[in-house]
C-alpha positions, 0 to 999 in steps of 0.5 A: 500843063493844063492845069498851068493854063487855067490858072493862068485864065483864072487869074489873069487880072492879077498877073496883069497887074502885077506884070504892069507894076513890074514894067513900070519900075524897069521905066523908072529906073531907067528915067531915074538913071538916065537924069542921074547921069546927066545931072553929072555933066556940067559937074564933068564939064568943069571938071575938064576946065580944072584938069586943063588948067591944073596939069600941063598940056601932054598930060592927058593920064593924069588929067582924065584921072582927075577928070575921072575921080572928081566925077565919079564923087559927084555921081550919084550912089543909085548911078554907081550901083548901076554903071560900070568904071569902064562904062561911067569912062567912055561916057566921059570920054564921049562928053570930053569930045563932044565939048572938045568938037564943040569948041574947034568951030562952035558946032558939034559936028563930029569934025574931031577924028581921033579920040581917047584921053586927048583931055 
């Protein structure tokens, strides 16, 4: 165990470094993900627009299946390999009541109550 320690002193430069880059790729890619996925929002946004002027109104399955599946094309690949199915819907359901809350009175003050595929 001592000699563990002493190496560590000898080259601590190097594991400084090394731990450096290291921190600094986790933040890229966080940034990185983070402005790819909200590159996707006004891709999500019309995408509502167009299931709410596709499908009838009731017919909320169907229209955040579309909803869905035309965002998930346009989202891109490094996104997809990070983010779950499941993970990638809520975030949407999120954005759909967020705009929903928007347009009710024209302020986002989460005056909607319920919530899940009201699309």
């Amino acid at each position: 165990m001592n000699n563990f320690f002493e190496t560590v002193l000898e080259n601590w430069q190097p594991i400084c470094i090394v731990i450096f880059v290291v921190v600094s790729l986790i933040i890229a890619g966080i940034i990185k993900y983070r402005n790819g996925l909200e590159s996707v929002r006004p891709w999500a946004y019309k995408a509502i627009l167009a299931a709410e002027n596709m499908y009838k109104h009731g017919d909320n399955e169907t229209k955040f299946s579309y909803y869905f599946d035309k965002v998930y094309q346009v989202l891109p690949t490094f996104v997809r390999f990070f983010i779950s199915k499941e993970s990638l819907e809520k975030i949407l359901e999120k954005w759909y009541l967020q705009i929903k809350d928007l347009l009710d009175n024209g302020v986002v003050d989460n005056s909607l109550e319920n919530g899940k595929n009201n699309l």
